[in-house]
N, C-alpha and C positions, 0 to 999 in steps of 0.2 A: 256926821251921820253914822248911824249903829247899823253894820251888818250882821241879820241873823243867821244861825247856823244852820244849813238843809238838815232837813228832816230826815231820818232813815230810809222813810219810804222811796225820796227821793235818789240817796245815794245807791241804794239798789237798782233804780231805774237806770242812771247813769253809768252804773258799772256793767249791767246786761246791752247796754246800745253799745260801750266800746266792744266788749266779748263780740256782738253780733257780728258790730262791722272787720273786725278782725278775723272771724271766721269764715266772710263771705270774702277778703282777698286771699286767704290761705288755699279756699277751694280753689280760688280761681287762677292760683300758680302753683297748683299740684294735680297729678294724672292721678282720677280716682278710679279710672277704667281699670279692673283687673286679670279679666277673664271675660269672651265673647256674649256669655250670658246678660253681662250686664245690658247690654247692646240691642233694643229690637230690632225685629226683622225688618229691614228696607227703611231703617233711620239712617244707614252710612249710605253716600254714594261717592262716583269717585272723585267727584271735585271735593272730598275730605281728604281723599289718600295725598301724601305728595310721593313725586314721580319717581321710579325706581323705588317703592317704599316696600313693596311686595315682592319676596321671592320667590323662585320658581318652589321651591320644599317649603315653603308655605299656603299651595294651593292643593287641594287633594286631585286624585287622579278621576278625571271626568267631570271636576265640579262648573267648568267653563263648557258650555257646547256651542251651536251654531247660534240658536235663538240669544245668547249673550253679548253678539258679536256685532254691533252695527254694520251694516253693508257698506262697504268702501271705507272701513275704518284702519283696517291692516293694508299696506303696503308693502311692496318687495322690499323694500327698504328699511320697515320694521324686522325683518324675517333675518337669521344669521344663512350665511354663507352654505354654511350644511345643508340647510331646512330648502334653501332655495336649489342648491345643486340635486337636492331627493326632489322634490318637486317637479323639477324640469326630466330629470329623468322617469320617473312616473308617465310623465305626460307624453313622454316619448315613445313611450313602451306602450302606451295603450291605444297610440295612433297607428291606423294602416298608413304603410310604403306601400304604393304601385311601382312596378317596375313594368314598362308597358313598349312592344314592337308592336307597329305600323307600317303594311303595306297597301299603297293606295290603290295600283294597277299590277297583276300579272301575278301569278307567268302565266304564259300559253304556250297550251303543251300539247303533243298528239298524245295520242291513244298508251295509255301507261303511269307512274307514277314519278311522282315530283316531289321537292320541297319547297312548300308556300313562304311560311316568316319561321323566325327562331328566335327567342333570347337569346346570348350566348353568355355561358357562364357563369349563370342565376346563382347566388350566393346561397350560402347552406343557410339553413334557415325553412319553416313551415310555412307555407305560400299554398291559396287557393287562386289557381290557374285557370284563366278561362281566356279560348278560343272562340273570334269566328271569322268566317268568310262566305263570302257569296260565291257561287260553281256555277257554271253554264256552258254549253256546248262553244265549241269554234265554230260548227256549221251554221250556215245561217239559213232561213225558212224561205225556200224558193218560190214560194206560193201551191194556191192548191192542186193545180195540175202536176205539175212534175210530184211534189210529194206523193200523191196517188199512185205515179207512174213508177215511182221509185220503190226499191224493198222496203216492207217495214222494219224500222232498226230500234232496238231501245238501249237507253245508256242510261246507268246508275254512277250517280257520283259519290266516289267514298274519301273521306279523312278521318286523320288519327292526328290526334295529340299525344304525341310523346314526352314523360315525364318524368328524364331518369330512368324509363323501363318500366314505368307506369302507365298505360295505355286506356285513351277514352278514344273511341270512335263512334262516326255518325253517318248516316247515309240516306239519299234521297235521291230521285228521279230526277235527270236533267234533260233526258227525251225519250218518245215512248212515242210507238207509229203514226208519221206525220204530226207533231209534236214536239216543242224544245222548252226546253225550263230553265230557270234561274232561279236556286234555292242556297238558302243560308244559311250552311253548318254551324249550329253552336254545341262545342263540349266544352266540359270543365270537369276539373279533377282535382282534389287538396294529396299534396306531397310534402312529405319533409324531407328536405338534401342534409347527407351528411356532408357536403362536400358542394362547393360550384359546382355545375351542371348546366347543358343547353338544355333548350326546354323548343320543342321542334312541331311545326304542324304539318303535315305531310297528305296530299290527295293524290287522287287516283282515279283515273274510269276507263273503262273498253272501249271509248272515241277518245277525238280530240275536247279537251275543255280548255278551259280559265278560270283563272279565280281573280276577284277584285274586292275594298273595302276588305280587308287584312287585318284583325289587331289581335295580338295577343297580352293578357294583362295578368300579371302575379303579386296578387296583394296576398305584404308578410305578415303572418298573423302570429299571437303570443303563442298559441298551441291548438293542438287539433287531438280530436279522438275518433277510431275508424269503427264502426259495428259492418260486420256482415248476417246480411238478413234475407228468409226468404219468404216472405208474405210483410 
C-alpha cells in the first residue's frame, strides 16, 4: 500500500495546533500578572489570596476601614499583645469610676453643726462629686393645740460639701410656725486633687435636726474645664 505525502496545506495546519497547544500550557505555568492594572476591580477576593500573603507595607494607610471588616470577623486573638494591651487601656480610660459613701440613718444632732458622711482620701484625680441627704427637725408635731400655744420657731437647714476647699452649699426650710419639714439637700461640685483628699458633707441648723439617706458619689473623669460666668 502507497502512502501519499501531506500536502503543504496540511503541514502548516499541523505545525500551528502543536505551537497552540504549547502556548496554551506555557500560559498556564507562567505568572502573566505584572502589575495591579492588569487586575479589574472586584476580580480578586480573598479566597484567591493565601494566608499571610499580604503584608502590613503592602496595604496603604486607610485603604481598609470599618465597612471592610465583617462583624465578628477579628478576634482578640487575631489582634497582637500591644494592640490588645492599647485597647484595654483606652477603654479604661474612657470609663467612669465611682467612688461612693453611704449613710443610711443619722446623725442626730441638737441645735449646731455636724459632719454627715465623708470619702476619706479620694485619690488625686478630676472627679464630679455629688451630695445628698434628707434634713428634718428632731422635734416632732404635737398637734394643733399646743403648736398654736407654743412660740412660733422657724429653722433652716444648711450643708456644705466640702471639696478640698472647694465649697457647694445648699439650704432649705425644715420648720416655720407650727410646721416641720423634711427636705433633700443636693449639691455637687467638679474638683481636681492634686493630692488624696476627704471630700466631707457637713449640716447645720439653729434646732435640733437629722439627716438620713446619706450618699456621696465621685465619679473620675478624663478632664474638666471651669468657666466663670455672670448671666
Amino acid at each position: 500500500m502507497r502512502i501519499s505525502r501531506p500536502s503543504p496545506a496540511l503541514l502548516v495546519s499541523i505545525i500551528a495546533l502543536v505551537v497552540a497547544c504549547a502556548g496554551t500550557a506555557t500560559a498556564a505555568s507562567v505568572v502573566l500578572i505584572k502589575n495591579s492594572s492588569q487586575v479589574k476591580a472586584g476580580a480578586l477576593s480573598g479566597s484567591d489570596l493565601a494566608r499571610h500573603s499580604l503584608k502590613n507595607d503592602q496595604i496603604a494607610n486607610s485603604a481598609v476601614d470599618g465597612r471592610a471588616i465583617k462583624h465578628g470577623s477579628i478576634q482578640s486573638s487575631d489582634l497582637s499583645s500591644g494592640v490588645r494591651s492599647a485597647l484595654n487601656s483606652a477603654g479604661t480610660s474612657a470609663a467612669f469610676v465611682a467612688t461612693e459613701a453611704v449613710r443610711k440613718d443619722g446623725p442626730s444632732s441638737p441645735a449646731g453643726q455636724q459632719n454627715v458622711a465623708s470619702i476619706k482620701a479620694l485619690a488625686a484625680g478630676t472627679y464630679l462629686i455629688i451630695a445628698n441627704t434628707t434634713m428634718a427637725p428632731t422635734a416632732a408635731n404635737a398637734g394643733l393645740l399646743p403648736e398654736l400655744l407654743k412660740e412660733p420657731k422657724n429653722g433652716e437647714g444648711h450643708c456644705r460639701l466640702d471639696a478640698a476647699g472647694d465649697l457647694h452649699d445648699a439650704y432649705a426650710p425644715i420648720a416655720s410656725p407650727y410646721a416641720l419639714y423634711a427636705n433633700t439637700m443636693s449639691l455637687q461640685i467638679t474638683r481636681t486633687l492634686a493630692q488624696p483628699s476627704d471630700i466631707t458633707l457637713i449640716c447645720e441648723s439653729g434646732i435640733g435636726w437629722k439627716t438620713a439617706n446619706t450618699s456621696i458619689v465621685a465619679l473620675k473623669l478624663a478632664g474638666s474645664t471651669r468657666q466663670d460666668t455672670t448671666g
